[in-house]
MINU-673149 format. One line per 5 residues: number of its first residue (from 1); their letters; for each residue x, y, z of N, C-alpha, C, O. Coordinates in steps of 0.001 Angstrom, whole numbers, padded with zeros to 6 digits. Example, Ala and Ser with C-alpha at 12.3 -4.5 7.8 and 13.67 -1.06 7.14 Angstrom:
2
1> AS> 013190 -005690 007800 012300 -004500 007800 013200 -003300 007800 014236 -003319 008465  012850 -002250 007080 013670 -001060 007140 012900 000030 007870 013409 001138 008039 $
***
This chain:
278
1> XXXXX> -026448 -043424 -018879 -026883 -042235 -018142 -026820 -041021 -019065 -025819 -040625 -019663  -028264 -040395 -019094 -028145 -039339 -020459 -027911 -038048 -019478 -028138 -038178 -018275  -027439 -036763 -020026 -027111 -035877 -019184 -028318 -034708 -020005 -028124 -034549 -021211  -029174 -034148 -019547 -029867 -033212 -019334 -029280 -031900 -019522 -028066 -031735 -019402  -030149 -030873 -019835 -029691 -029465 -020290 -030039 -028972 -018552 -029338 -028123 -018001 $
6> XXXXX> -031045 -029556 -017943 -030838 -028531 -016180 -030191 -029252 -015723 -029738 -028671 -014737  -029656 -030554 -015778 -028264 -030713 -015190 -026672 -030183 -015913 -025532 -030387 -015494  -026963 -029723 -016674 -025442 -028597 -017433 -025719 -027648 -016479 -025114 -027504 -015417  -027071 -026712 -017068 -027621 -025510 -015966 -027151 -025502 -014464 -026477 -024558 -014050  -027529 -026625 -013589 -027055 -026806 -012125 -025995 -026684 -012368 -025695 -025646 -011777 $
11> XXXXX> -024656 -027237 -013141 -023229 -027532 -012987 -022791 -026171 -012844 -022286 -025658 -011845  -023099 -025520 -014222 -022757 -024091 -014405 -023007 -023326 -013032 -022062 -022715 -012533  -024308 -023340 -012375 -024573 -022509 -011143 -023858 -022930 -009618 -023848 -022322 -008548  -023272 -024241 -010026 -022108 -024334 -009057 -020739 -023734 -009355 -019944 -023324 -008510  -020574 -023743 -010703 -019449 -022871 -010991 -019459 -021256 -010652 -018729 -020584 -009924 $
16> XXXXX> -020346 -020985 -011302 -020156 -019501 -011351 -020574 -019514 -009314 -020405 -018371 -008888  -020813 -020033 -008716 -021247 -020287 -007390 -019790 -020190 -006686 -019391 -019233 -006022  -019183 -021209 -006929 -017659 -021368 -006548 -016992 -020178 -006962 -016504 -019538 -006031  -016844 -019722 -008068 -015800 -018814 -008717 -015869 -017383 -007674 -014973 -016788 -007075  -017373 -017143 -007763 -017761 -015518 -007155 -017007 -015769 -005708 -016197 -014942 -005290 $
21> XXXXX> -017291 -016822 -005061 -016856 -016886 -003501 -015223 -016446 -004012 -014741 -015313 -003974  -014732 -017383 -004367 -013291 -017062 -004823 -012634 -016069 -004818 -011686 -015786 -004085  -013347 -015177 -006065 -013205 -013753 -006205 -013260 -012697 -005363 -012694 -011624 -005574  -014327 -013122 -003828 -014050 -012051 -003070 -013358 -012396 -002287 -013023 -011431 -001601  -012744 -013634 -001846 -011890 -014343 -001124 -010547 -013271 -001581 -010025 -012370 -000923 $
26> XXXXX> -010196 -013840 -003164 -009338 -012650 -003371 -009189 -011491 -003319 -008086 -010960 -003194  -010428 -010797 -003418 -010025 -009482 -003371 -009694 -008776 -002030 -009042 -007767 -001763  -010486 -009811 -001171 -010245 -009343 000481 -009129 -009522 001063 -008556 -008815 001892  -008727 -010869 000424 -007133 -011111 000598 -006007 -010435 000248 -004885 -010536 000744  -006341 -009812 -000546 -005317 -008662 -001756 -005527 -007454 -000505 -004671 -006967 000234 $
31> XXXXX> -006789 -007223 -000570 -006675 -006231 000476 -005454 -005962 001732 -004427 -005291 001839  -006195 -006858 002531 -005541 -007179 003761 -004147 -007349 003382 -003329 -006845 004152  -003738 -007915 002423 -002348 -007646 001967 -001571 -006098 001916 -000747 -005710 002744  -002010 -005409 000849 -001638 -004135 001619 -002182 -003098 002545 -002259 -001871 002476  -002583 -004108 003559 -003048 -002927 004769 -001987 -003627 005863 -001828 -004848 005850 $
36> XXXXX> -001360 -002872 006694 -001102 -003365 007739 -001230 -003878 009056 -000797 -004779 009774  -002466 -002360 009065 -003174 -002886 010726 -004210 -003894 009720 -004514 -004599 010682  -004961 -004504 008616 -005814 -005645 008598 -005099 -006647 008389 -005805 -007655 008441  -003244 -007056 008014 -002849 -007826 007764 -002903 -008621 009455 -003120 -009778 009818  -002591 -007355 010179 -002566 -007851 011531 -003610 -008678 012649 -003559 -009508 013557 $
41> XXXXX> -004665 -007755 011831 -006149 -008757 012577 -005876 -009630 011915 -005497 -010532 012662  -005811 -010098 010363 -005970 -011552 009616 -005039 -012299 010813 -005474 -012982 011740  -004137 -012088 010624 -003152 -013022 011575 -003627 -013144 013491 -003335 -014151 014136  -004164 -012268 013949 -004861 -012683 014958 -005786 -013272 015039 -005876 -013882 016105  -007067 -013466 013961 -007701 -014334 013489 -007757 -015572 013932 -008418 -016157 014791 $
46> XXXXX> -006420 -016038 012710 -005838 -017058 012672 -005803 -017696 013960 -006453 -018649 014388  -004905 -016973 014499 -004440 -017547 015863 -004939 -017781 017011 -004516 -018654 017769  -006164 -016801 017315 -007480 -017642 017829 -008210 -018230 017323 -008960 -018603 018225  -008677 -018753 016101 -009377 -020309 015613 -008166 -021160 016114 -008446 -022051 016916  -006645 -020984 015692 -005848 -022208 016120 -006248 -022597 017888 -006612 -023690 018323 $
51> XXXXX> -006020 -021221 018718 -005762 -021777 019647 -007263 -022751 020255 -007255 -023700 021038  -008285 -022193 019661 -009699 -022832 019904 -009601 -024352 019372 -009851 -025339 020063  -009334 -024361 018486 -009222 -025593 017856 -007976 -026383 018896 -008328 -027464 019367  -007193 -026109 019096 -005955 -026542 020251 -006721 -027220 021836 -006626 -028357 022300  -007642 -025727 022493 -007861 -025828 023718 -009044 -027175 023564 -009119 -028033 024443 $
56> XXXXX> -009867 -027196 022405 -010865 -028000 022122 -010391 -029491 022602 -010856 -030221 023477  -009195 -029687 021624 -008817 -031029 021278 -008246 -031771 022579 -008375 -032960 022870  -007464 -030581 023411 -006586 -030618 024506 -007525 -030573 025812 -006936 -030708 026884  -009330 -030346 025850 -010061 -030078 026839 -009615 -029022 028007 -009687 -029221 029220  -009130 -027837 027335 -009118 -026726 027895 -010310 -026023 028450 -010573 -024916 027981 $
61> XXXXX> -011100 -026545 029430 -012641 -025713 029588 -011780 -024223 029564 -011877 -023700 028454  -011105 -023565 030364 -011248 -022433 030918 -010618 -021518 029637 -011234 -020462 029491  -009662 -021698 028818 -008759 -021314 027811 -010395 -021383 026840 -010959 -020350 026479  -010870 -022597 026589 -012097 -022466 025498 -013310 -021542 025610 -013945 -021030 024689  -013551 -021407 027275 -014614 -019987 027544 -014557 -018686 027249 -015419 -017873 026913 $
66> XXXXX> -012892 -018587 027509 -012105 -017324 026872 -012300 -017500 025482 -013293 -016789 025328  -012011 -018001 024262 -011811 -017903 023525 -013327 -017936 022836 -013760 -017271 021895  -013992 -018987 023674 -015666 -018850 023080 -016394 -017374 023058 -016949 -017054 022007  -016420 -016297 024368 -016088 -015328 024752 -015914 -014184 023488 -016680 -013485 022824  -014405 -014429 023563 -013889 -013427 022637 -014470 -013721 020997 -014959 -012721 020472 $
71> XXXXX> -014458 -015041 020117 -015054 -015033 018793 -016384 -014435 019668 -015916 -013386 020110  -017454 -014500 020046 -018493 -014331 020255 -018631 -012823 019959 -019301 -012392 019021  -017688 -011766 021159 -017821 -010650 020767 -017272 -009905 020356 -017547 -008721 020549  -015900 -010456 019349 -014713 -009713 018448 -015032 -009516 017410 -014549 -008520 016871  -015748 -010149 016836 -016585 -009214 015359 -016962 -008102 015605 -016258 -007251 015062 $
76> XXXXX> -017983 -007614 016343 -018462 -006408 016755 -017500 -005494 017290 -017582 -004309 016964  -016693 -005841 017984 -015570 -004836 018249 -014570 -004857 017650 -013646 -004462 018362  -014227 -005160 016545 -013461 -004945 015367 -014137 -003957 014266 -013579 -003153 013520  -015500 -004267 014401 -016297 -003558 012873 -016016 -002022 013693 -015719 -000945 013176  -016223 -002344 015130 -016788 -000665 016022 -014810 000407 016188 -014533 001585 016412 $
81> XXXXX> -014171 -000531 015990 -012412 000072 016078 -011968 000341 014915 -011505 001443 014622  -012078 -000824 013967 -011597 -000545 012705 -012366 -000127 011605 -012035 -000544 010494  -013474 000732 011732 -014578 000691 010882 -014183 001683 009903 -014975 001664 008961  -013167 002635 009746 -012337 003344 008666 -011420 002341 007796 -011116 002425 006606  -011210 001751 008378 -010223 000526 007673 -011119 -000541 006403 -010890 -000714 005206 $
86> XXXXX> -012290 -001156 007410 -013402 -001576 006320 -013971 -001019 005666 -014466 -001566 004681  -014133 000152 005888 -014943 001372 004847 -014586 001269 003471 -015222 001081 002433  -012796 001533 003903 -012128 001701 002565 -011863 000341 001722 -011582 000393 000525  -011968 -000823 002399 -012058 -001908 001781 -012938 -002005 001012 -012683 -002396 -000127  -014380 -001648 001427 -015608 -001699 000639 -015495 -000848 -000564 -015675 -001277 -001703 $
91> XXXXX> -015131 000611 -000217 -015104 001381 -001338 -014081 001164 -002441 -014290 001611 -003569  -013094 000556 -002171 -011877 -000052 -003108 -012255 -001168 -003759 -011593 -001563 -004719  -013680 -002013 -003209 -013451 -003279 -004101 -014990 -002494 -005254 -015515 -003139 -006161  -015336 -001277 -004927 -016770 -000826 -005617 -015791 -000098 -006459 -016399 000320 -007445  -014235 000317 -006510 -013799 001247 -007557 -012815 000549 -008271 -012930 -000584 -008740 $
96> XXXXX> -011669 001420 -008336 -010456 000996 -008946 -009981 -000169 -009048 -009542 -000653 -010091  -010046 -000855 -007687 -009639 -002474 -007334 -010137 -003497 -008610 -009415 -004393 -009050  -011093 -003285 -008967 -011634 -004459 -009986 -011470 -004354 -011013 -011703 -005251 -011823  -010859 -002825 -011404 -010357 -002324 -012821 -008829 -002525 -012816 -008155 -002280 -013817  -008327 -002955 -011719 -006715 -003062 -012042 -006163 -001498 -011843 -007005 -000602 -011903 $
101> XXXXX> -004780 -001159 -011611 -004312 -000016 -011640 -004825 001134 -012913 -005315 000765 -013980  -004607 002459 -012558 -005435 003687 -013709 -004681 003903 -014451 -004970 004682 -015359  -002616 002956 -014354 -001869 003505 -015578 -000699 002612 -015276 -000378 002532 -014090  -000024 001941 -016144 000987 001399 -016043 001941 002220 -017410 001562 002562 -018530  002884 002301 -016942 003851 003428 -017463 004737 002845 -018028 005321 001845 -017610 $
106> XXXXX> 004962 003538 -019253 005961 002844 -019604 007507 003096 -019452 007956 004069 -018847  008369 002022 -020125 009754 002440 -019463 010367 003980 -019505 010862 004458 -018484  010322 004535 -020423 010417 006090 -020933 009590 007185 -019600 010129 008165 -019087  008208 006669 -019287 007467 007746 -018198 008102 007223 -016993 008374 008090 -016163  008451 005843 -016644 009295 005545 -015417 010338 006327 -015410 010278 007259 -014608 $
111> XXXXX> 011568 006215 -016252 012925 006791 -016325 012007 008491 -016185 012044 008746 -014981  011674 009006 -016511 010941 010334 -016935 011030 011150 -015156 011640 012023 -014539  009729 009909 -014950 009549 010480 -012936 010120 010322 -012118 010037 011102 -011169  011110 009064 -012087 012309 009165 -011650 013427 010217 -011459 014119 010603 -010517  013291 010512 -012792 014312 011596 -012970 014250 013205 -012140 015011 013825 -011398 $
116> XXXXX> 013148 013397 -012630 012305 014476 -012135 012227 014514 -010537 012660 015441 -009853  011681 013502 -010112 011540 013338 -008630 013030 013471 -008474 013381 014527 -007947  014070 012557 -008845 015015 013002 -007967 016112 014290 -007833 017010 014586 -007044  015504 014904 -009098 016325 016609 -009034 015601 017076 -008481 016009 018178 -008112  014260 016783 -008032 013178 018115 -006817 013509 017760 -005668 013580 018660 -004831 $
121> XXXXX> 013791 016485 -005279 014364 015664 -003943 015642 016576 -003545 015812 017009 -002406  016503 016807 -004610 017897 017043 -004474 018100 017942 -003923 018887 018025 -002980  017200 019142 -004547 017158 020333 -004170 016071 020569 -003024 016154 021711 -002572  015355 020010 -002600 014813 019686 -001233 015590 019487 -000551 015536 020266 000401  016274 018890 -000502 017053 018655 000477 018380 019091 001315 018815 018940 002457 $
126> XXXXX> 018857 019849 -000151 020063 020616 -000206 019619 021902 000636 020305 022223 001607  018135 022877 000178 017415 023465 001237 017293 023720 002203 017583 024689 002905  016541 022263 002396 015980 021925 003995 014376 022443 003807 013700 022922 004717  013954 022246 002485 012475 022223 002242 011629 021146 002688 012112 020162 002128  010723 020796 003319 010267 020124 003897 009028 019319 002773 008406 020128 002084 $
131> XXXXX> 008756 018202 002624 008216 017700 001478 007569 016248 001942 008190 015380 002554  006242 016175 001538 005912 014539 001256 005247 014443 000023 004384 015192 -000433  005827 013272 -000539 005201 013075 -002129 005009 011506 -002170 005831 010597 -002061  003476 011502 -002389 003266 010375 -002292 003095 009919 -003739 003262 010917 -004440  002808 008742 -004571 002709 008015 -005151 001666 007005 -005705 002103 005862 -005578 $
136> XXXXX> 000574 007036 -006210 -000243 006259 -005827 000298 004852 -006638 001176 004944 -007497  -000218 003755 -006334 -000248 002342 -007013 -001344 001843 -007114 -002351 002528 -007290  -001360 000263 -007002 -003004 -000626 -006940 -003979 -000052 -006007 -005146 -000233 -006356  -003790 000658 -004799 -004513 000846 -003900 -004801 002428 -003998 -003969 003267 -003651  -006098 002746 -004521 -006837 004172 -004335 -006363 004672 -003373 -006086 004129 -002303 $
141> XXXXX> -006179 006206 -003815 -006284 007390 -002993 -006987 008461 -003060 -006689 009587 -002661  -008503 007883 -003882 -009505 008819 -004282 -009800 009631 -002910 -010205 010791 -002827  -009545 008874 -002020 -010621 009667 -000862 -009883 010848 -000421 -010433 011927 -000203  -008239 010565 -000251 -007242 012246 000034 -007454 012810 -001540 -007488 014036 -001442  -007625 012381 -003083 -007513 013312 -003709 -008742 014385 -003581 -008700 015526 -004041 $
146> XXXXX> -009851 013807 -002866 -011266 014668 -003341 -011367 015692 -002489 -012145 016632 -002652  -010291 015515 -001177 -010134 016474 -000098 -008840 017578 -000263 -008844 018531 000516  -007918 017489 -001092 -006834 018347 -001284 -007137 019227 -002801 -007741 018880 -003816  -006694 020026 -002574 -006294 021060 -004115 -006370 020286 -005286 -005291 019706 -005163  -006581 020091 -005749 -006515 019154 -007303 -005325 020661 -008322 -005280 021891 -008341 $
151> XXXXX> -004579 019476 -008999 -003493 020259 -009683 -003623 019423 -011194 -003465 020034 -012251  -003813 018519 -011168 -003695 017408 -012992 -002230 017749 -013801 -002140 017084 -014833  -001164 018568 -013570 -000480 018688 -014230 000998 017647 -014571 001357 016868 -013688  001477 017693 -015383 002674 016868 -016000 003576 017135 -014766 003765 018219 -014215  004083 015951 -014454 005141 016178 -013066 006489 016273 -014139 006870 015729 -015176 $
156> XXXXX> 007023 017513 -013021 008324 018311 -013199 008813 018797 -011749 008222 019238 -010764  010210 018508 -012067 011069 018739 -010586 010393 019962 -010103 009845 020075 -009007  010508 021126 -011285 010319 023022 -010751 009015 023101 -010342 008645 024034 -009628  008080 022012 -010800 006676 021923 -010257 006547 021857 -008681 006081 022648 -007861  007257 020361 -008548 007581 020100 -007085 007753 020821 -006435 006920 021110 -005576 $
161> XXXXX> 008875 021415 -006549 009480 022285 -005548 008675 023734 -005597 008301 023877 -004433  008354 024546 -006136 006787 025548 -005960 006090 025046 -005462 005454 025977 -004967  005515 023958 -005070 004291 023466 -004054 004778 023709 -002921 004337 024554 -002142  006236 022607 -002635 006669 023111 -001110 007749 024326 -000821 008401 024260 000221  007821 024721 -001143 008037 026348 -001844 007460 026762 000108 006260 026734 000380 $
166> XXXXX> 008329 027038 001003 007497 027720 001861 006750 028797 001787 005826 028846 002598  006902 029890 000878 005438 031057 000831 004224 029921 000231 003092 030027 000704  004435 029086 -000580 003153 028246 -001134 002276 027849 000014 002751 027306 001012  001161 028081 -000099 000068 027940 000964 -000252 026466 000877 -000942 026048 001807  000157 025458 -000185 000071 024200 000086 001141 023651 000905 000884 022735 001686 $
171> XXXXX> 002423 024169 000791 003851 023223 001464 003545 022540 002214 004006 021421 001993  002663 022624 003506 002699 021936 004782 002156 020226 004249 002726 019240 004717  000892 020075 003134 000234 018902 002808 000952 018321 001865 001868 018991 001389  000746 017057 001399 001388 016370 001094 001095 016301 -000811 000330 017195 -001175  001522 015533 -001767 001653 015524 -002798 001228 014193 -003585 002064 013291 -003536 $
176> XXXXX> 000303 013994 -004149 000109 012764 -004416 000444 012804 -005957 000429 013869 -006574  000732 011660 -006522 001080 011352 -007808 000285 010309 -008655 000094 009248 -008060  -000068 010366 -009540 -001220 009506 -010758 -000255 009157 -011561 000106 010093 -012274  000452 007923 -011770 001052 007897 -012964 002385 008790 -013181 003495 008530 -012717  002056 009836 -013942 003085 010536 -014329 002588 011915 -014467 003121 012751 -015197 $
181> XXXXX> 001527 012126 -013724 001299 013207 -013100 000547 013669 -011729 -000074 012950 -010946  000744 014867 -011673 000647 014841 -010102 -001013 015238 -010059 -001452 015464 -011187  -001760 015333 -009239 -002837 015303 -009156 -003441 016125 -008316 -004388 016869 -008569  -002693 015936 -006973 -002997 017130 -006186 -002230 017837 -005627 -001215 018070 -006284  -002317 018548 -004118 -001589 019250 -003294 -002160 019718 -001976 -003237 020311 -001925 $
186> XXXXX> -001521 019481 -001043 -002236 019798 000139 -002957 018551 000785 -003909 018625 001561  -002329 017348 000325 -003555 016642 000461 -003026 016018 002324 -001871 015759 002663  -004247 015929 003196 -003980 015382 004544 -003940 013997 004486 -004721 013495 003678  -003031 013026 005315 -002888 011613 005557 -002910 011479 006958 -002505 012206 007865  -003563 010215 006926 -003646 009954 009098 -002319 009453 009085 -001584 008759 008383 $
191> XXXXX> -002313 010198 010335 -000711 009667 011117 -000567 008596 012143 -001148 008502 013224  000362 007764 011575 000908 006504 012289 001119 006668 014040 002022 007323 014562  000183 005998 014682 000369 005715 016033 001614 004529 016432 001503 003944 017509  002791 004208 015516 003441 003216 015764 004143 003197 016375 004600 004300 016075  005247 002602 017691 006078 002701 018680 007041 002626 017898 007984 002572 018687 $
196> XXXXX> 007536 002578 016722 008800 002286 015958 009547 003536 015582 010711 003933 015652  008050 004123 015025 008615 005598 014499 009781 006434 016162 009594 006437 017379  010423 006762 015639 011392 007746 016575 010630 008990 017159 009652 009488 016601  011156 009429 018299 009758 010199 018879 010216 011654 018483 009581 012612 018925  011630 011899 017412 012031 013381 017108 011342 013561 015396 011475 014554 014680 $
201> XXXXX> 010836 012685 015163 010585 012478 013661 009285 013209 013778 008591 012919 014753  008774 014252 012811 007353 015104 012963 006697 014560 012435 006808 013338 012335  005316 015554 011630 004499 015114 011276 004300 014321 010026 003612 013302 009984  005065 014944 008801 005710 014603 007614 005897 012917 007680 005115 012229 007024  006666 012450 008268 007148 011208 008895 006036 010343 009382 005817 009299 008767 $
206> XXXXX> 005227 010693 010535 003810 010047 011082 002610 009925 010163 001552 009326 010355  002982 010564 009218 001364 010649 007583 002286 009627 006640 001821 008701 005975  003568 009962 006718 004011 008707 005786 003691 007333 006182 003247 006494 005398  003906 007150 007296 003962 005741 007701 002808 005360 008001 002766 004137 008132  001531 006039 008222 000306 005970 008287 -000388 005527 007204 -000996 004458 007256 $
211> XXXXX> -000375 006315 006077 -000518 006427 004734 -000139 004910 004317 -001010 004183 003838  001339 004398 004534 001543 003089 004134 001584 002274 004613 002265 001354 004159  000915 002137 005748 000364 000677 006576 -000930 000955 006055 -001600 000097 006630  -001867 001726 005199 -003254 001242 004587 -003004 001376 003175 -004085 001171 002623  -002428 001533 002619 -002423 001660 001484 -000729 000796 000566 000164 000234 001199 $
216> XXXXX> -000751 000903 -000446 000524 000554 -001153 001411 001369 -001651 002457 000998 -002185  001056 002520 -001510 001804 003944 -001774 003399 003839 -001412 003773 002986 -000607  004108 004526 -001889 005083 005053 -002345 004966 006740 -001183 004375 007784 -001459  005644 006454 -000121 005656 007630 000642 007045 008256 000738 007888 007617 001368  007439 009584 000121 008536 010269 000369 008827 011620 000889 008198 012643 000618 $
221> XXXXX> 009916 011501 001717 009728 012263 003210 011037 013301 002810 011961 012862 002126  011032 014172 003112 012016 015206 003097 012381 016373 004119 012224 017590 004019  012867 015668 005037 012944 016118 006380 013054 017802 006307 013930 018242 005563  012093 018902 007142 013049 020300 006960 013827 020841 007964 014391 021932 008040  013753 019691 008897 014845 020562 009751 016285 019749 009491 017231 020234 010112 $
226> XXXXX> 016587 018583 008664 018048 017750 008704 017878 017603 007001 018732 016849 006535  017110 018074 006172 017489 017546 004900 017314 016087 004696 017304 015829 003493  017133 014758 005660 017213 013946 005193 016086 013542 004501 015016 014147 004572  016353 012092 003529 015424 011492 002846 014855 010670 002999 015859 009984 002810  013970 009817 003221 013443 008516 003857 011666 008036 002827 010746 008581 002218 $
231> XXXXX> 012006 007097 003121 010268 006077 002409 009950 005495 003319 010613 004982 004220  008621 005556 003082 008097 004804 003833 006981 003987 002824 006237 004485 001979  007133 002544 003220 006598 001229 002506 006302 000159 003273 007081 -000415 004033  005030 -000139 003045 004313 -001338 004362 004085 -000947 005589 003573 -001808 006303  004278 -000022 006026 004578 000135 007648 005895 000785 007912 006078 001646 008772 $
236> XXXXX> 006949 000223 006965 007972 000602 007384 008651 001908 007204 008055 002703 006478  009506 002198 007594 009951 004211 007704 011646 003305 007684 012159 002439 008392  012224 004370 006023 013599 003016 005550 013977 005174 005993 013341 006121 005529  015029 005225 006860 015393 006648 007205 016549 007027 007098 017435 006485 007759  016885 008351 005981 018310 008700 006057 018763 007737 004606 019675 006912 004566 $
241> XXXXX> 018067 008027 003755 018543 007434 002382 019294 008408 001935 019216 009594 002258  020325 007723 000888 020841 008600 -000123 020090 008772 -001073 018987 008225 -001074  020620 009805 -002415 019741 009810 -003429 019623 008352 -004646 018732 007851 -005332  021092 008100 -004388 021133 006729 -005002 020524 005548 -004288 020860 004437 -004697  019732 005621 -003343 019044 005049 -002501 017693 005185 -003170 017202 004349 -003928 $
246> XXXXX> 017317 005978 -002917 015984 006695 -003286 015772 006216 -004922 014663 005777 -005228  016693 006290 -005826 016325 005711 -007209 016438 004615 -007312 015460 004176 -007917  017247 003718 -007002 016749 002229 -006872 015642 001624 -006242 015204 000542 -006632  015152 002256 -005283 014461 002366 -004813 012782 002304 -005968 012083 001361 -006339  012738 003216 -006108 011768 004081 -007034 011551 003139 -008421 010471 002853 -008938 $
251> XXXXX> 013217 002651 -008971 012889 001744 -010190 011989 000645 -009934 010864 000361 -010347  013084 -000076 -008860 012239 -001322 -008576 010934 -001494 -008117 010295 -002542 -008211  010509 -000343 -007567 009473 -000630 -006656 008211 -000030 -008201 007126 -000596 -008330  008421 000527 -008672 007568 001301 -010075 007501 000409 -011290 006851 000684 -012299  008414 -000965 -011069 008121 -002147 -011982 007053 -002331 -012458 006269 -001696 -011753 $
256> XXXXX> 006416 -002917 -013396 004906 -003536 -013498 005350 -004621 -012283 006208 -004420 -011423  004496 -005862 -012464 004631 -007267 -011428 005124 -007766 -012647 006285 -008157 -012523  004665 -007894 -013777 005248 -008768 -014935 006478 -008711 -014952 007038 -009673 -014426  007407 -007567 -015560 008437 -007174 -014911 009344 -007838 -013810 010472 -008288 -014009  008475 -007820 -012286 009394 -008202 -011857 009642 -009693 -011853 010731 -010234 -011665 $
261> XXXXX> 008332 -010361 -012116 008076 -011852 -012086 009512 -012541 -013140 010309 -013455 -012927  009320 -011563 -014328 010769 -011762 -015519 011554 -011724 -014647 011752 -012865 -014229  012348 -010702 -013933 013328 -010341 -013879 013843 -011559 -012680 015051 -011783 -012610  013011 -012222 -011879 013328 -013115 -011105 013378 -014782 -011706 013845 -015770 -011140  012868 -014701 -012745 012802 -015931 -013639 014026 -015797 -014159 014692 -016813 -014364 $
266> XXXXX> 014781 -013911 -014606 016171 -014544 -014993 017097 -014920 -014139 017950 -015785 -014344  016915 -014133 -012945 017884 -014386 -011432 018018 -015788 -011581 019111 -016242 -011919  016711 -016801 -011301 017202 -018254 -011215 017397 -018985 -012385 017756 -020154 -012249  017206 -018462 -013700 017966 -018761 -014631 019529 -019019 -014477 020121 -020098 -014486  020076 -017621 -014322 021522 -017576 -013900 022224 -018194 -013117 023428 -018386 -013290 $
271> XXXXX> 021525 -018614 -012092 021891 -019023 -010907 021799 -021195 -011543 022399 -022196 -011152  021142 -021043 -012207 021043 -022390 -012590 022141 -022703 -013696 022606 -023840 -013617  022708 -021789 -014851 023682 -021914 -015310 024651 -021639 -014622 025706 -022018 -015130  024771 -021003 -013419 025762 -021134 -012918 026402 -022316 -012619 027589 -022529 -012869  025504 -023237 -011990 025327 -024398 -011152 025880 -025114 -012432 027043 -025489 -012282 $
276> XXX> 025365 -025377 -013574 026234 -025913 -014314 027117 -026032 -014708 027664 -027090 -015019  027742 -024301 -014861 029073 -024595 -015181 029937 -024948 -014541 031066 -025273 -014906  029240 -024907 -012911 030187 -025220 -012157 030474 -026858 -012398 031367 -027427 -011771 $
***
């Protein structure tokens, strides 16, 4: 059996055929990974194909009409509810997303913003200056930078704190960060409709947790009426940190992935010489 140059040709166009599906498989998946309300449809998804597939097998007529029903017209009323949510999916996999993050820092600019952030924190707080400073990561925040003040400058604690500076006409908006510098000021975030958040916690608090159920950001809160400190990451609102909270925090989470992938390869390293010596 001799093999042909348009049968290589076909092989190849099943490959590159297979691969592309792949690729957006991943990237949609990556997505939905850091979003929260889409992690949540994925998983409802799920769970109506299971239960369809269930009522099918089990001859559920009435459970399968429902469910025939709902796939029938839950696409459309998902695109028509969540259609800010897919927007930004689309526009994230047309930008940054396919280029990988705009800066990975090195250990020196980590220790650097760390530092910085947490003497502007300190004195925020000691105050009762009211503050959100966000962070960007893998997931764009082109769309709040093109709407807030643009600033480009080298982040510094005395910087920080002049933005929310109450005479500063930016204080009330929030602060986003590029790397190892800050980028804007003033910038607006939608606020979290979540039953979790506490109902004395303001607005500061409701843009954080908003902000990071769509995005992967790094949200930090600086309460002005209690001084306290809090992040918010995934969805979640971590409330009433210390400052030594807040920098462990900040290291670990500002890792590359390589980084942390090492640093867990040595964990079970250790843990495996342990086992031996025992």
């Amino acid at each position: 059996m001799y093999i042909t140059l348009s049968d290589v040709i076909i092989l190849l166009k099943k490959i590159v055929d297979i691969s592309l599906v792949w690729l957006i498989f991943y990237f949609i998946l990556k997505n939905i990974r850091n979003n929260v309300k889409l992690s949540l449809i994925f998983k409802g998804l799920v769970l109506i194909i299971f239960l369809k597939v269930v009522s099918d097998r089990l001859g559920f007529i009435t459970v399968g009409y429902l469910l025939d029903y709902i796939i029938q017209w839950g696409p459309v009323a998902l695109i028509i509810i969540f259609q800010p949510e897919i927007r930004t999916i689309l526009e994230q996999l047309g930008r940054n997303q396919l280029l990988g993050r705009h800066k990975t820092l090195t250990v020196d600019e980590r220790e650097h913003l760390v530092y910085e952030m947490i003497n502007a924190i300190d004195y925020l707080r000691k105050e009762r200056i009211g503050a959100l400073i966000v962070i960007e990561r893998d997931v764009s925040l082109g769309d709040y930078i093109d709407k807030a003040k643009k600033i480009y400058a080298d982040l510094s604690s005395d910087l920080l704190i002049a933005i929310f500076y109450e005479g500063n006409p930016l204080h009330d908006g929030g602060v986003i960060i590029q790397g190892d510098r800050i980028t804007c000021a003033g910038a607006v975030f939608p606020t979290s409709s979540s039953p979790k958040i506490n109902r004395r916690l303001g607005t500061r608090h409701r843009a954080a947790v908003g902000l990071s159920e769509e995005t992967d950001a790094i949200c930090i809160v600086v309460s002005e009426e209690t001084g306290r400190v809090s992040i918010a990451l995934k969805g979640e609102l971590l409330y009433n940190l210390t400052l030594d909270d807040v920098r462990m925090m900040l290291i670990d989470e500002l890792k590359p992935k390589q980084d942390i992938e090492y640093d867990e390869d040595e964990d079970i390293n250790e843990e495996e010489i342990y086992e031996e010596d025992r």
